[in-house]
N, C-alpha and C positions, 0 to 999 in steps of 0.2 A: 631743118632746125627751127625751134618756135621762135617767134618775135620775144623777148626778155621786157620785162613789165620794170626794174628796177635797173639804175645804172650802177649798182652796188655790190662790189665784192667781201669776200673776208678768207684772212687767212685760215687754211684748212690742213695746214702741217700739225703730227701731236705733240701737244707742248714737252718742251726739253728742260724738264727739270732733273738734277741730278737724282741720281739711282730710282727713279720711275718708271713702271712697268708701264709700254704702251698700250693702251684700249683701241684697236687697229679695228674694230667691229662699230664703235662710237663716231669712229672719225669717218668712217663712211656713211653709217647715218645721217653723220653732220652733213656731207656731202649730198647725198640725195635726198635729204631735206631741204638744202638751199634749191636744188634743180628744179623743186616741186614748188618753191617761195616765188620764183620766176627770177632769182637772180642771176647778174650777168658773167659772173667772173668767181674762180676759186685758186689762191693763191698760194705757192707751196716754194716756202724758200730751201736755201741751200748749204750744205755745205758737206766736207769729208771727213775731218778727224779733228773736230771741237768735243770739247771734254762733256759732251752734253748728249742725251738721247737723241736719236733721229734716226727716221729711215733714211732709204736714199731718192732722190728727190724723183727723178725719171720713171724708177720704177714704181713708187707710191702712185702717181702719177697715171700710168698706164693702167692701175686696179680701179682709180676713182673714174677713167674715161670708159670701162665698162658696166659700171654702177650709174653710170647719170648718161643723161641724154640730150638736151640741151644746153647747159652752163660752159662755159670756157673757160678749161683750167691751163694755168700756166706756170712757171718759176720766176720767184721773186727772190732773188735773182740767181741763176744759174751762177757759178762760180768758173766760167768758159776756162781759165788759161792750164786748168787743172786735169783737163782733159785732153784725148789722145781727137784731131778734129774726126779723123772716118772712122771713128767708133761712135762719136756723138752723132753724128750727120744719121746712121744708121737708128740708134735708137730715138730720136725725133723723128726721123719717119716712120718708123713703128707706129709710135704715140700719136701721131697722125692722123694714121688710118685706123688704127684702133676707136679713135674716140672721132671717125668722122668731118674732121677737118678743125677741131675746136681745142687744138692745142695753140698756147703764145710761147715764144722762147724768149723768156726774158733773159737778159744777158748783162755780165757785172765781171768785172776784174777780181774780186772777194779783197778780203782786209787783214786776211788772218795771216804772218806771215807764216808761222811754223806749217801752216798747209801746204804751203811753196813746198820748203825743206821736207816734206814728209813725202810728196811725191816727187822731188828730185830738181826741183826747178829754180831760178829765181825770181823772191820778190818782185824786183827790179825792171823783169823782163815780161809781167803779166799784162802790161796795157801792149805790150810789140805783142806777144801772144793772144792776144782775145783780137786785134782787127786781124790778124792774118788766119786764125781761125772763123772768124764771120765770113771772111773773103771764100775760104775753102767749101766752109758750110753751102753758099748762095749757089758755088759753081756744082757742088755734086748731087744737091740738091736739082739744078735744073739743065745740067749734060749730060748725056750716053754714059760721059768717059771721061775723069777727069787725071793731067798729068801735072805735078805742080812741083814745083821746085823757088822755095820762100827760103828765111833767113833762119825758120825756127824749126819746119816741115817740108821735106822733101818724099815724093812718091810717083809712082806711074802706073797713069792705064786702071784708075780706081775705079769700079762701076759699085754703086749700091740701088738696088731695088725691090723693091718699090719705091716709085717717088713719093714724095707728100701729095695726100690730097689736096692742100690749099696750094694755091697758084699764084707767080709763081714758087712759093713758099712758104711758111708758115711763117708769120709777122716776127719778126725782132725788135724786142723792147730794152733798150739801153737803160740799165738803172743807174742810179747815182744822183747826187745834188752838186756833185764839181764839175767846174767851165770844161773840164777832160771829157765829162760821161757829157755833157749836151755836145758839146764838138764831135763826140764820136757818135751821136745819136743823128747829127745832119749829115753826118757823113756816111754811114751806115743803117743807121736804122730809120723803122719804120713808124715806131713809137716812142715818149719817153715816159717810165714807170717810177714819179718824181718822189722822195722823201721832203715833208719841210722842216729837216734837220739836217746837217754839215756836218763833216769831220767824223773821224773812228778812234774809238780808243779800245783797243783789247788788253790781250795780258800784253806786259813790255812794251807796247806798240802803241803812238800816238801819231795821227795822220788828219794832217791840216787844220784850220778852225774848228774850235766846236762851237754853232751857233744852230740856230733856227733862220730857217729863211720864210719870209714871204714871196706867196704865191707868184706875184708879179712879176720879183727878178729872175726864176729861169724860163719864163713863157719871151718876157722880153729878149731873155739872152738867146732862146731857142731858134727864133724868128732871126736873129740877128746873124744867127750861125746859119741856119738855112740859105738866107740870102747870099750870103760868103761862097755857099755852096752849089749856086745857082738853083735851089730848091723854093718852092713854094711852101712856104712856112704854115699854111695851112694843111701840107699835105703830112706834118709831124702831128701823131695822133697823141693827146697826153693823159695821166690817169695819176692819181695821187693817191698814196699810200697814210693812213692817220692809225695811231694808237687809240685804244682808246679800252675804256670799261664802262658797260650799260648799268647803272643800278640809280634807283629812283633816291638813294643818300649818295650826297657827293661823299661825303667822308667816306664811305664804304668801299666805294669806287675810287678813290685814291690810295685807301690802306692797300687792296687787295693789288689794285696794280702796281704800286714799291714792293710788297711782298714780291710777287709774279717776276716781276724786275727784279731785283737781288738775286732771286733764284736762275737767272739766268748767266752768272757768270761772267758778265762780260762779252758773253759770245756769240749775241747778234744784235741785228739793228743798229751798228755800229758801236755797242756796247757804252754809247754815252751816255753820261749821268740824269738820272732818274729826272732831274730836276727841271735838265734839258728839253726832255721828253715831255715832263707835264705842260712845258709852255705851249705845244701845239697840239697838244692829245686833247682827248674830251675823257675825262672819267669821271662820269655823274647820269644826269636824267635823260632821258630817250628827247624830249625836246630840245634839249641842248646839241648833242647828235646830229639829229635833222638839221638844225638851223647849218652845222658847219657841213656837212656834206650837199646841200644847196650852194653852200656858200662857195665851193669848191669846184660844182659840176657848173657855176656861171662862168666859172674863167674859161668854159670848154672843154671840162675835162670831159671824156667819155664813161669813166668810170671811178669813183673812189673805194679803194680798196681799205678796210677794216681791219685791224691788226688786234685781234681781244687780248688785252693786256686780264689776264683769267687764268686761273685753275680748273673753272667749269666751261670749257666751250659749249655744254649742250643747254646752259642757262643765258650766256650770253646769246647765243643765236633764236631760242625761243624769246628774248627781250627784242633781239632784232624785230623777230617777224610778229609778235603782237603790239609792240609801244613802239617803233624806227617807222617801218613800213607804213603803218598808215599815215602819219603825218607828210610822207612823201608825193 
């Protein structure tokens, strides 16, 4: 794999606006245009039966790790309790070796609850079910054989193979902004894949503060959990997730991203209000941009991930790489 020249990702799922035909030919260009930019990361969130366009994350996923060559892609964030765990364990190894060892599993409890109820589950039970599937995932990922009998998954004598190529496993990124997801990131994971925004609001559904956080309080808190964990708080890799829209008129970059927003439904990025959102987003000039993903990659992050709040992903990503890039 090549050394990556920028610590900068962006999301690379196609936007989900209501009744909008996918450009599925674009968004891989998008793709192996970043690969070719020298960036580090390609982000592809989640989910199963939101009233809004999407592929399905895994498999979009698997098309882009044979189209690009260096870049690591991964799910921001997988929606884990939604899923059956030796069916996933299977196809993250697939995706694997498919794409060379350059998949990340990011991993999230999701917010939606009708998602629960649509695959039969509860709400209620999604944080018991996402650690005892991570637990499952680590063991079948790195045993012969695995027999497991838990509270929510019982089985025996599992074998899947091929293993992953990355060893031993492919990295686990815990998402979330709650004391929940960083305690379950020292506890399990290998990374944390941070928002600096709080709280979910969907349809019906309203789930804890809605605020913006600074950067500080979950690095603090993170370190703090690590230790608890008898973990070396250095060894929590972290990566920050920003909204944003490139265009050289702030005002243009603001209309376009409340439009962009509105059309979203409610039904991601924890569907909280626009307004919320602008407090930490950048929607204006490509110097503005830079200055906050420096600002970002000093607390340590490894990567800051890019969310184009956009209709035109192939205008925002060529703003990326002729006015972003160079100032970095």
């Amino acid at each position: 794999m090549a050394e990556q020249m920028y610590k900068i990702g962006f999301n690379i799922n196609p936007r989900a606006t209501q009744g909008d035909k996918i450009d599925a030919k674009l968004y891989i260009e998008m793709a192996e245009r970043a690969d070719r930019m020298g960036l580090c990361y390609l982000s592809v969130p989640d989910f199963i039966s939101r009233p809004v366009p999407r592929y399905d994350a895994l498999t979009y996923i698997a098309a882009l790790s044979v189209r690009t060559k260096h870049v690591k892609i991964g799910t921001d964030v997988l929606v884990t309790p939604l899923r059956s765990p030796i069916e996933l364990a299977r196809r993250i190894s697939t995706i694997d070796n498919l794409s060379d060892g350059r998949f990340i599993f990011g991993a999230g409890l999701g917010w939606w609850p009708k998602e629960c109820e649509d695959v039969g589950i509860s709400f209620k039970q999604r944080a018991g079910r996402t650690d005892e599937i991570l637990h499952i995932l680590k063991r079948i990922w790195t045993e012969p054989s695995v027999t497991h009998q838990g509270k929510y998954y019982q089985f025996r004598d599992v074998v899947v193979e091929p293993k992953p190529v990355q060893k031993p496993h492919p990295p686990i990124w815990i998402g979330g902004a709650t004391d929940a997801a960083m305690r379950r990131t020292a506890r399990i994971g290998d990374g944390w894949q941070g928002s600096l925004e709080g709280g979910h609001v969907g349809m019906e559904h309203i789930e804890g503060e809605v605020r913006t956080v600074d950067p500080h309080e979950p690095i603090r808190k993170l370190a703090e959990y690590a230790r608890a964990e008898g973990r070396d708080p250095k060894s929590i890799r972290i990566a920050f997730i920003i909204s944003c829209n490139i265009n050289p008129d702030p005002k243009k970059a603001v209309e376009e991203g409340r439009v962009f927003w509105e059309s979203q439904m409610n039904s991601i990025q924890g569907g909280r209000p626009f307004e919320v959102k602008r407090k930490v987003a950048v929607y204006g000039p490509a110097e503005e941009l830079a200055v906050r993903i420096k600002e970002l990659l000093s607390y340590g992050a490894e990567r800051v991930v890019l969310y184009f709040h956009s209709f035109d992903i192939k205008a925002q990503v060529e703003r990326l790489e002729k006015t972003v890039l160079p100032l970095m």
